[in-house]
C-alpha positions as a Markdown table, in Angstrom:
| # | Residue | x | y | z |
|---|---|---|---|---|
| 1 | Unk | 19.3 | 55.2 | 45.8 |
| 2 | Unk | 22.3 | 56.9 | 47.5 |
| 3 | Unk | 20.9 | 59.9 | 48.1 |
| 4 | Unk | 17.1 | 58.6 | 49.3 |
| 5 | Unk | 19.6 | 57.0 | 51.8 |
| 6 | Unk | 21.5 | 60.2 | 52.7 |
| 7 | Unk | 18.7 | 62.2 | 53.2 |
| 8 | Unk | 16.7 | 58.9 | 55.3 |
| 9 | Unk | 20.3 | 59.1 | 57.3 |
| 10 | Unk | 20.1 | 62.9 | 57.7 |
| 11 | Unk | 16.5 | 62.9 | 58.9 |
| 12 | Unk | 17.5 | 60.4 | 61.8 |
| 13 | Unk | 20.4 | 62.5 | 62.5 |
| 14 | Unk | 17.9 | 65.3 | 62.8 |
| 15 | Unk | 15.6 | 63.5 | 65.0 |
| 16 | Unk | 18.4 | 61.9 | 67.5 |
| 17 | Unk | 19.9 | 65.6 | 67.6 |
| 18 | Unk | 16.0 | 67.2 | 68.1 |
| 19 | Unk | 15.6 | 64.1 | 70.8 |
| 20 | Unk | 18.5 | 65.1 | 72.6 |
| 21 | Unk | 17.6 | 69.0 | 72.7 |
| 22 | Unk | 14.3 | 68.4 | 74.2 |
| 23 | Unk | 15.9 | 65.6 | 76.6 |
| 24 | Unk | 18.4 | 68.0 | 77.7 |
| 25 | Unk | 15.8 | 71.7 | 77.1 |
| 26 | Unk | 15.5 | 74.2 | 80.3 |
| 27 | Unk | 11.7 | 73.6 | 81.3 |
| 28 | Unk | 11.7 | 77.6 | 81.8 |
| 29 | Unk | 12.7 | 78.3 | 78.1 |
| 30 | Unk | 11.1 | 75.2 | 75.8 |
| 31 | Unk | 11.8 | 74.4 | 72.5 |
| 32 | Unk | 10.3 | 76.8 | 69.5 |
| 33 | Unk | 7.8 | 74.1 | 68.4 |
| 34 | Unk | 7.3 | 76.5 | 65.0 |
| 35 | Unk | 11.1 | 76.1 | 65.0 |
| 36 | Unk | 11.2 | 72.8 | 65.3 |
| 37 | Unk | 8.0 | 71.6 | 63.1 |
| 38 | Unk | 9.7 | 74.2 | 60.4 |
| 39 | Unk | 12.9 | 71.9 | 60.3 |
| 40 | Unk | 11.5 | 68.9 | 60.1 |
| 41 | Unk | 9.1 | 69.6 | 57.0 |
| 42 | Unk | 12.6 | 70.9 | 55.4 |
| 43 | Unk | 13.8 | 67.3 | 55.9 |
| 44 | Unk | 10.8 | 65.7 | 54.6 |
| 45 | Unk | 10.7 | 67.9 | 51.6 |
| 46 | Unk | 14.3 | 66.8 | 50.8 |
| 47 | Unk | 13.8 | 63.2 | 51.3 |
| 48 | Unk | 11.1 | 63.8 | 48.4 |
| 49 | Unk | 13.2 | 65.8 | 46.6 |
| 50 | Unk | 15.9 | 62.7 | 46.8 |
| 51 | Unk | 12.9 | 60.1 | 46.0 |
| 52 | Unk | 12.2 | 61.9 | 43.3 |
| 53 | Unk | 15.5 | 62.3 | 41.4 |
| 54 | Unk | 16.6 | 58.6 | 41.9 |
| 55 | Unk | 12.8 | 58.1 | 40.0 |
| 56 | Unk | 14.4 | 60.5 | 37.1 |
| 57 | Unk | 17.3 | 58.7 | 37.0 |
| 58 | Unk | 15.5 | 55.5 | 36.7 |
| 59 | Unk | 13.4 | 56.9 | 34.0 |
| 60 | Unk | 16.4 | 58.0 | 31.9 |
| 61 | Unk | 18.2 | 54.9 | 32.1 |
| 62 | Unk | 15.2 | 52.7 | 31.2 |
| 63 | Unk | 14.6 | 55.5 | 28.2 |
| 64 | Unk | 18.0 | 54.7 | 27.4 |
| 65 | Unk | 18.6 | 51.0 | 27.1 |
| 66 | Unk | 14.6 | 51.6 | 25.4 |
| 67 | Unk | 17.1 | 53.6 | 23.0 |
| 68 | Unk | 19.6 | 51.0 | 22.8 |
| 69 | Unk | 17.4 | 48.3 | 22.5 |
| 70 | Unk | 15.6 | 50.1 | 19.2 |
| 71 | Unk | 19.2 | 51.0 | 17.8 |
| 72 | Unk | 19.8 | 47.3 | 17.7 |
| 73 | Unk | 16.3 | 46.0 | 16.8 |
| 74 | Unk | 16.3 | 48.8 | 13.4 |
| 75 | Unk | 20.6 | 47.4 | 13.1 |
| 76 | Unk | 18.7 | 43.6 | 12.7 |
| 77 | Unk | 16.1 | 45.1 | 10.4 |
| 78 | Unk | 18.5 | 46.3 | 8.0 |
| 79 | Unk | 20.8 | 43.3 | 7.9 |
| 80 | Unk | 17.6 | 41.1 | 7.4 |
| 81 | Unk | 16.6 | 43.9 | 4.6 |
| 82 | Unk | 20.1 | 43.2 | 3.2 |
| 83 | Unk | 20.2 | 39.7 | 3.1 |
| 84 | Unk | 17.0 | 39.4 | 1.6 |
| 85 | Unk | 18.6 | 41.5 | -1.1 |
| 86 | Unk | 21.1 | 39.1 | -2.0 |
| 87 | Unk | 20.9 | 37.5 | -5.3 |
| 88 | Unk | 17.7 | 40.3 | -6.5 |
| 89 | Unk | 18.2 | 42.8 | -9.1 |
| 90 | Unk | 17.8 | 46.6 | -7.3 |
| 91 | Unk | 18.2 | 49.6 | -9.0 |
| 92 | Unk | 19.9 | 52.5 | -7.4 |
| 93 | Unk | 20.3 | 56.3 | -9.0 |
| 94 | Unk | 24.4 | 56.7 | -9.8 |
| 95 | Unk | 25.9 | 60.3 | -9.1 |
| 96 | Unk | 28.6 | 59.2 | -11.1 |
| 97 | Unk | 27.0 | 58.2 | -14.2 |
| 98 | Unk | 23.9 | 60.4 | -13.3 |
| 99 | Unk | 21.4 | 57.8 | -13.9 |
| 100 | Unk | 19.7 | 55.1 | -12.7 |
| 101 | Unk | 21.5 | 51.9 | -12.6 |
| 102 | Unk | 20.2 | 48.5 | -12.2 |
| 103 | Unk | 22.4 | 45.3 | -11.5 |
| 104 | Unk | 22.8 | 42.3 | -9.0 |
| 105 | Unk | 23.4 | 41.8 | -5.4 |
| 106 | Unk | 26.6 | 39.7 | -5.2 |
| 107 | Unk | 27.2 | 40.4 | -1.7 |
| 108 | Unk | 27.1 | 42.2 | 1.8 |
| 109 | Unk | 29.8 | 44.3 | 3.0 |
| 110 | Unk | 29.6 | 46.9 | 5.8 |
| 111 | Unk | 30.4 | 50.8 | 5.7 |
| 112 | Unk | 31.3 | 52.4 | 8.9 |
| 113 | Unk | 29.2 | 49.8 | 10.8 |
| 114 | Unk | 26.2 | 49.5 | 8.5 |
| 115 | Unk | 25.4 | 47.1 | 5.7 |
| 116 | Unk | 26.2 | 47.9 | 2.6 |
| 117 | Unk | 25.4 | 45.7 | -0.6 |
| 118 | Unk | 27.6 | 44.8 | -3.3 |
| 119 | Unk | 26.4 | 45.1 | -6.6 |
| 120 | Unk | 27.2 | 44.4 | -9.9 |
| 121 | Unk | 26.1 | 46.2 | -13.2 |
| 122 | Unk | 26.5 | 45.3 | -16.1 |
| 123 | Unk | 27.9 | 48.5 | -18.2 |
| 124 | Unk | 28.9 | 49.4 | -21.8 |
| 125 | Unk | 32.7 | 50.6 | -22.3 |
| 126 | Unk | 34.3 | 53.2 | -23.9 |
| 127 | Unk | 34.5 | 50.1 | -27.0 |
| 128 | Unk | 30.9 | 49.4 | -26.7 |
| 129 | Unk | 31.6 | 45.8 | -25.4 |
| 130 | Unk | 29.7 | 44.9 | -22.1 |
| 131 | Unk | 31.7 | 45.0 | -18.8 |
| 132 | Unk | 30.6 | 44.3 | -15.1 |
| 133 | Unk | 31.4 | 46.9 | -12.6 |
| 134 | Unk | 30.5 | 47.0 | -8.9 |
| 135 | Unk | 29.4 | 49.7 | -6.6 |
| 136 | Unk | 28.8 | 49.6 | -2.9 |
| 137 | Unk | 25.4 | 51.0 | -2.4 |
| 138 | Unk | 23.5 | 51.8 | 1.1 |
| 139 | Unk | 19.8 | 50.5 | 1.8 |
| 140 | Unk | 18.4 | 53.7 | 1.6 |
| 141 | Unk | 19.6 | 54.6 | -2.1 |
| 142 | Unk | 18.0 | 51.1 | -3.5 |
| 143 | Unk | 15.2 | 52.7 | -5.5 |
| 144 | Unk | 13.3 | 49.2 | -6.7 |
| 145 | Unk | 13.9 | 45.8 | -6.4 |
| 146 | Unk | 13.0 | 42.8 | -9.6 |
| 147 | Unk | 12.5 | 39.6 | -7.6 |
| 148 | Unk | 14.0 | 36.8 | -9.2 |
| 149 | Unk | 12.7 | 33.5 | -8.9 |
């Protein structure tokens, strides 16, 4: 809005200044009224010009709390996503063990700001006795989920 302002303030300058030149004009030499006419659609087209950028600026800043607005909505999604995890048996692929992998969901922990789940598969040793073993896994590499009720 500062610069619809400026230019509304520079128009008025323009028109006390032109005011004052034809107050004060020799009646033998008037005014170019080309001239004059010529200026003042050159103030009018930047008092658009100004309108029109404060719009654009408008725009961009609702466009980016929009943004902000869905980052945090899809952030809620996937902690709701995670939770309802908890306690289910997912399976995920292992690039470790390169396999697929199936165990619990013990918990919710968080990886540079995103949920991450916690789970625990049950794996045979080098002795062939069982063992648990956890691995963090992201959202996106939980392949299928067995619903436990």
């Amino acid at each position: 809005m500062e610069g619809v302002s400026a230019a509304s303030q520079q128009r008025l300058d323009f028109m006390t200044l032109l005011v004052e030149e034809l107050r004060n004009q020799n009646p033998l030499e008037p005014m170019d009224h080309q001239q004059m006419a010529a200026q003042l659609a050159q103030f009018s087209q930047l008092e658009e010009s100004e309108k029109m950028n404060t719009n654009l600026e408008t725009i961009n800043e609702t466009i980016g709390n929009m943004d902000s607005s869905f980052q945090a909505a899809m952030y809620l999604a996937e902690l709701d996503y995670a939770r309802s995890l908890l306690a289910q048996e997912v399976s995920f692929y292992s690039d470790y063990y390169d396999q697929m992998l199936t165990g619990r969901v013990e918990e919710i922990n968080y990886d540079s700001g995103l949920p991450s789940l916690a789970v625990q598969v049950t794996m045979v040793n080098e002795e062939g006795q069982n063992e648990l073993r956890e691995f963090a896994v992201a959202l996106e590499e939980v392949s299928s989920i067995k619903n436990e009720q």
